[in-house]
C-alpha positions in Angstrom: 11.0 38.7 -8.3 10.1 35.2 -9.1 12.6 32.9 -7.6 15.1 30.5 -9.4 13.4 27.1 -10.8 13.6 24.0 -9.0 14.3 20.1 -10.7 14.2 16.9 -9.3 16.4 14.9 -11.0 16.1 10.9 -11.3 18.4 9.0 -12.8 20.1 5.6 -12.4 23.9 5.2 -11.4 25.9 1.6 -10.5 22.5 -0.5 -10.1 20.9 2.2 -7.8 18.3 5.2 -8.4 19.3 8.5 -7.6 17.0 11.6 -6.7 18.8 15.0 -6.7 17.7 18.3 -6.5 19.4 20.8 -9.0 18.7 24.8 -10.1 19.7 24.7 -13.9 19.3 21.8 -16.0 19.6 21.3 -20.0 20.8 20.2 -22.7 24.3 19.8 -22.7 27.1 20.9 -24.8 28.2 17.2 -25.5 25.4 15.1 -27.7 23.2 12.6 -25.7 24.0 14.2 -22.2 22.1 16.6 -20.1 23.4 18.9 -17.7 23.1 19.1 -14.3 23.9 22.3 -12.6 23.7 23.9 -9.4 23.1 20.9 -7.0 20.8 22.0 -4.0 21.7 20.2 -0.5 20.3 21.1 3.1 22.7 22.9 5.1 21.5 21.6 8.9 23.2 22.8 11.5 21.4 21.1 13.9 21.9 17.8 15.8 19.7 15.2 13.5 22.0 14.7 10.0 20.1 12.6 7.2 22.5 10.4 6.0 21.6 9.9 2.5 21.7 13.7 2.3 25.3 13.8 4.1 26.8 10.4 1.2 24.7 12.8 -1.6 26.8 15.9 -0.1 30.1 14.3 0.1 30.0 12.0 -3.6 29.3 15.1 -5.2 31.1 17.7 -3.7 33.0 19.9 -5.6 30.8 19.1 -9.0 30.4 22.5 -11.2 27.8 19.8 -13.5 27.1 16.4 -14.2 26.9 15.2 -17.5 24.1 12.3 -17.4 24.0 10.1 -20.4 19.9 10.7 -21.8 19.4 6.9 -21.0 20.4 7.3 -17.8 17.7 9.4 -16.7 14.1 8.2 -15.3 12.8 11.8 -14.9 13.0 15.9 -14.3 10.3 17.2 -12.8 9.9 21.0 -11.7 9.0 21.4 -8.4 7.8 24.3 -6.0 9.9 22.9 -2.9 13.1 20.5 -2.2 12.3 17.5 -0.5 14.4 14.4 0.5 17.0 12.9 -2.0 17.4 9.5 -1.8 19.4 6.8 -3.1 17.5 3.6 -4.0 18.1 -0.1 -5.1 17.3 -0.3 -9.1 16.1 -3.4 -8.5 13.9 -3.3 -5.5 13.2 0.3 -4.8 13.8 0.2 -1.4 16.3 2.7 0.0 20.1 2.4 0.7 20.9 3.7 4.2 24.3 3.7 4.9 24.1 3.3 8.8 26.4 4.3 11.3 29.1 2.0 12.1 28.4 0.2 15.2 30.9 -0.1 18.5 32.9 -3.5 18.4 32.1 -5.7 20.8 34.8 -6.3 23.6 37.1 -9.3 23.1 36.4 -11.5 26.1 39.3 -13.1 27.7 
């Protein structure tokens, strides 16, 4: 049994470039939108959390679809595996890492 198909999904939100991974996409029921279904995450258990994957996880939790606007979108490709979503600036194409908050230094008296 052939398995489910797999889409990368590019698209632009608030300035920055967004690569998800979905199951089902098409045409959606409202004109000039295409839906987004069936977001795929990684599920680690394990001690070494990506980030981006973590912000992705917790923005879009509890979404049944998104309904991108066509313009919105910079590519779908179909792929064989997931790999790594990112969020990236628009401008520059570098990636946005949200890091860990960092320890306050002491107050010295």
């Amino acid at each position: 049994m052939a398995s489910k198909p797999l889409y990368k999904v590019t698209f632009l939100n608030a300035g920055k470039v967004y690569e998800l991974y979905a199951r089902s996409v098409a045409s959606g029921a409202l004109w000039g939108f295409t839906e987004v279904r069936d977001l795929v995450f990684d599920v680690n258990e394990g001690l070494v959390v990506d980030p981006t994957e973590e912000r992705l996880r917790d923005e879009f939790a509890g979404t049944r679809a998104l309904h991108l606007p066509m313009q919105c979108i910079v590519r779908i490709e179909e792929v064989e595996r997931k790999g790594k979503t990112a969020i990236r600036d628009a401008a520059t194409g570098e990636a946005v890492v949200t890091a860990f908050p960092l320890p306050a230094k002491p107050a010295r008296p």
